[in-house]
C-alpha positions in Angstrom: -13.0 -55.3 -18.0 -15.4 -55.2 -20.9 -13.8 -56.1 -24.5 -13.3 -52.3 -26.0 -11.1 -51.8 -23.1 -9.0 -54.5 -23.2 -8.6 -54.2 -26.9 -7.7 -50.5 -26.3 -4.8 -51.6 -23.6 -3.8 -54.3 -25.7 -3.1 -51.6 -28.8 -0.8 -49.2 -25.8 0.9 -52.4 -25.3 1.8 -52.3 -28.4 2.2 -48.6 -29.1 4.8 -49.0 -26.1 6.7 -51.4 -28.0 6.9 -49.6 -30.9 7.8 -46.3 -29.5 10.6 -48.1 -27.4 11.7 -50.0 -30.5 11.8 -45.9 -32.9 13.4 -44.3 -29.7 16.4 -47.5 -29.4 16.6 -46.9 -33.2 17.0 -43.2 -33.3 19.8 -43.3 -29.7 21.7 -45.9 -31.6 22.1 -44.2 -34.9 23.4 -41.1 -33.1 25.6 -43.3 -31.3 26.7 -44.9 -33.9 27.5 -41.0 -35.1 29.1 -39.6 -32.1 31.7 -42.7 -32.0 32.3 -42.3 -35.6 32.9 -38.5 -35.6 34.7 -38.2 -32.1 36.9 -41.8 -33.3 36.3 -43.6 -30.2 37.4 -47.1 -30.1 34.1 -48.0 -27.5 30.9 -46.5 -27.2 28.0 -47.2 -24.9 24.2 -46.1 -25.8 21.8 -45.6 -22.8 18.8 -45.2 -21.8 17.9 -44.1 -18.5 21.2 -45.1 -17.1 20.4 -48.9 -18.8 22.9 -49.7 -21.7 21.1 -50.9 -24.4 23.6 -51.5 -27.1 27.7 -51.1 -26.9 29.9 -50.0 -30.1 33.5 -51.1 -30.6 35.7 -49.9 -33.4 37.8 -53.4 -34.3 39.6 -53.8 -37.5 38.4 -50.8 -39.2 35.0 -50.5 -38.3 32.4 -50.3 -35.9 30.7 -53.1 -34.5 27.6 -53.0 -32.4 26.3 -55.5 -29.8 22.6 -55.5 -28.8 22.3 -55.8 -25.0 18.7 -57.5 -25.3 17.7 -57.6 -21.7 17.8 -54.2 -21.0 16.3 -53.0 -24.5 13.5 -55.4 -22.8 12.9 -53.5 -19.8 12.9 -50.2 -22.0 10.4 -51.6 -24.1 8.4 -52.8 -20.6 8.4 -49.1 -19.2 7.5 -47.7 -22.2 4.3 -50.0 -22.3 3.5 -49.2 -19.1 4.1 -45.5 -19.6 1.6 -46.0 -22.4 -1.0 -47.8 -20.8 -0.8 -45.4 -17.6 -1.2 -42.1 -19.8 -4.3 -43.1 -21.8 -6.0 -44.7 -18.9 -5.8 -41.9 -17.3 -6.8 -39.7 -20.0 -9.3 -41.8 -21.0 -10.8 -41.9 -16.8 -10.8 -38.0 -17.0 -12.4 -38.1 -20.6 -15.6 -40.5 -19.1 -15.9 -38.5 -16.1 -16.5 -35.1 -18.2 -18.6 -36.6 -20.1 -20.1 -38.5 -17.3 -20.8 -34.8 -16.0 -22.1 -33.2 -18.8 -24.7 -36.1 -19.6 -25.7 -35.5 -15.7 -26.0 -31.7 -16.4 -28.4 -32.0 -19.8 -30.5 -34.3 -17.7 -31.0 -31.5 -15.2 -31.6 -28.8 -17.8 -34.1 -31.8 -19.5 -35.7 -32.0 -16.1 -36.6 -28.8 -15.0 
């Protein structure tokens, strides 16, 4: 694994992390909403069938607890998510133009 590459799956690491931490930001807030407009007293956000954070309405407002482990795992997945999607892209990408350097050397050639 040369340096550019690991550089490159270093940065989809952490464009995993970041996308998990916007999309737990965005699910919570409309949490937050939904219990607040329907008046529930207890409200649990998921993701994937993993709660990641539980609301409680307790002396007039709504508390929120962070369940940290399984924000973790979400944050895992989506790194891996990342890292699989632009390798991939990035295979595909190097084999065209793996192709079309093969295809001018022909033309060159004749």
């Amino acid at each position: 694994m040369d340096k550019k590459q690991m550089i490159r799956i270093l940065l989809e690491i952490l464009g995993g992390i970041v996308f998990s931490i916007i999309l737990c930001g965005v699910l919570i807030f409309i949490g937050y909403y939904h219990a607040n407009s329907n008046q529930l007293t207890e409200y649990t956000v998921e993701v994937l069938s993993f709660p990641i954070y539980k609301i409680v309405f307790r002396n007039g407002e709504l508390i929120g607890t962070a369940l940290n482990q399984n924000m973790s795992i979400i944050g895992i997945l989506c790194s891996i998510i990342t890292i699989l999607v632009v390798e991939v892209k990035c295979y595909i990408t190097g084999k065209k133009k793996q192709e079309e350097k093969r295809k001018n050397n022909n033309f060159k050639g004749e």
